[in-house]
C-alpha positions, -999 to 999 in steps of 0.1 A, spaced: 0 0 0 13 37 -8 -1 54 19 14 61 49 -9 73 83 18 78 109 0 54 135 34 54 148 51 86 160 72 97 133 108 108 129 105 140 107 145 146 109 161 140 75 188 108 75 221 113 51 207 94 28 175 110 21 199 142 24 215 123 -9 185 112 -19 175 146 -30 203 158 -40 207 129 -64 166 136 -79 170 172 -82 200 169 -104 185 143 -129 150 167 -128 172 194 -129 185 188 -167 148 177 -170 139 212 -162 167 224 -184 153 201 -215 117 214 -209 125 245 -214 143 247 -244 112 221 -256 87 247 -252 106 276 -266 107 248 -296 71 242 -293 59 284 -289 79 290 -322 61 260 -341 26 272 -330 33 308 -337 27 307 -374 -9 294 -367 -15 314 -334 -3 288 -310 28 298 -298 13 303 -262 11 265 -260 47 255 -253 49 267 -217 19 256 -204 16 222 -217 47 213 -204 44 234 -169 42 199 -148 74 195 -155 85 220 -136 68 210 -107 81 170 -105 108 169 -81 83 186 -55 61 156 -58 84 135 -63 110 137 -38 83 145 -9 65 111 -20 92 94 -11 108 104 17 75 118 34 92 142 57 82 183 61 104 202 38 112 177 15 90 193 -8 99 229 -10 139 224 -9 133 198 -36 121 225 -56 142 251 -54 172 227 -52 162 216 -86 156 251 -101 188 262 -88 205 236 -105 186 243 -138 198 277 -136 235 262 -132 231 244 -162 221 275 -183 187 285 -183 178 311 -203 163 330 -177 186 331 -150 181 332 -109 147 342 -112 139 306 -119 151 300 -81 118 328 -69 98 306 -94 109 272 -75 101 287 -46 71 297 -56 57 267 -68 72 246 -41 53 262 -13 25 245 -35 34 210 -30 42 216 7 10 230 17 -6 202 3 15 179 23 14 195 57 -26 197 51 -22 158 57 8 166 86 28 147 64 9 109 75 -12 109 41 8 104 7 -18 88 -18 -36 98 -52 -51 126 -27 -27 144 -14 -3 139 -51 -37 160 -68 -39 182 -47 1 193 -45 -6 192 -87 -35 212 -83 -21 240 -56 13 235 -75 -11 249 -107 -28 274 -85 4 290 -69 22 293 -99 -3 309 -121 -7 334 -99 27 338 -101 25 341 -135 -1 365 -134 16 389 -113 51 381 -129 45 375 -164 15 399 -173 -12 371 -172 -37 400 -165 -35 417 -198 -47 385 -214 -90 381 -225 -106 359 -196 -114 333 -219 -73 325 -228 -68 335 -190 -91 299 -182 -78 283 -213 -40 287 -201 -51 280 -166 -69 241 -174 -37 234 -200 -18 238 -175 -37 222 -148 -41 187 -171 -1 192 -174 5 195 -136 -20 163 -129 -2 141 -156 37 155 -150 38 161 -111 9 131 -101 4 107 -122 38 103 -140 59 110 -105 31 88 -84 34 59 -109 75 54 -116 81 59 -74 60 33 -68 68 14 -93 104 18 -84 93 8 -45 79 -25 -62 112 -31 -69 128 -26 -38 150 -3 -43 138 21 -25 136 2 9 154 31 23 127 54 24 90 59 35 77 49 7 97 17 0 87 6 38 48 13 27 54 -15 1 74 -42 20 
């Protein structure tokens, strides 16, 4: 089973190797990052010619939001979440993004998201549930972000809802479904016997 309830008090201090854990995810989602971007810009300049270059960034803005989800599903400790985040923008920015340190804000930003959700549960719940609703508040946080940041308010209301449900189906498939679905798989396999989640599946 992939949930775990805490019947047990729980030790919320991090261990060295869900210290390396982390370290190790956010620098493989870190590249990931690093290739999503330069896939949208890809995708925005295809769609322009036909009045789709908007579509780029949102459909892949889950992407950004995976280590979050993924690292806190698996470990299942407070903070996990956020520092996965940022941890994983700053090392995008490292590797050359195109937009420099202000990625870091946006991790930190969109991190908050997936922690919220987490510590709504006090960090006992990790299921379908809580992995939507990090996606969703992931989606929520980050849009306003985007709307204060990137001039989302000049846009019609109807493309405002349009780039709000692309990129909430991207956040649910990237950040829950995709991250929920390889973690366990890779606790089915025992290699993650290590960590909370690995311990749910024994």
């Amino acid at each position: 089973m992939a949930q775990s309830k805490g019947a047990e008090k729980k030790d919320y201090g991090w261990k060295l190797q869900e210290i390396v854990f982390v370290a190790m995810s956010c620098i493989v989602l870190g590249v990931v990052y690093l290739a999503a971007v330069y896939l949208s810009a890809f995708i925005n300049t295809a769609g322009t010619p036909v009045g789709l270059g908007f579509l780029g960034n949102e459909l892949l803005f889950g992407v950004w939001f995976m280590a979050s989800t993924f690292a806190a599903y698996i470990i299942q400790k407070p903070g996990v979440a956020l520092v996965s985040e940022i941890l994983a923008a700053l090392i995008e920015v490292l590797l050359g993004n195109m937009y420099g340190p202000m990625v870091i804000v946006t991790g930190l930003v969109q991190g908050i998201g997936s922690e919220i959700a987490f510590a709504a549960f006090r960090y006992r719940r990790f299921d379908w549930t809580t992995m939507t609703l990090a996606a969703f508040l992931c989606c929520v946080i980050s849009f306003v972000w985007s709307f204060v940041r990137s001039g989302y308010g000049e846009l019609a209301f109807g493309l405002l809802v349009l780039f709000f449900v692309i990129r909430l189906v991207s956040s649910v498939v990237f950040c829950d479904v995709i991250c929920k679905v390889v973690a366990d798989r890779l606790a089915g396999t025992g290699l993650l016997k290590g960590y909370a989640l690995g311990r749910s599946h024994e």
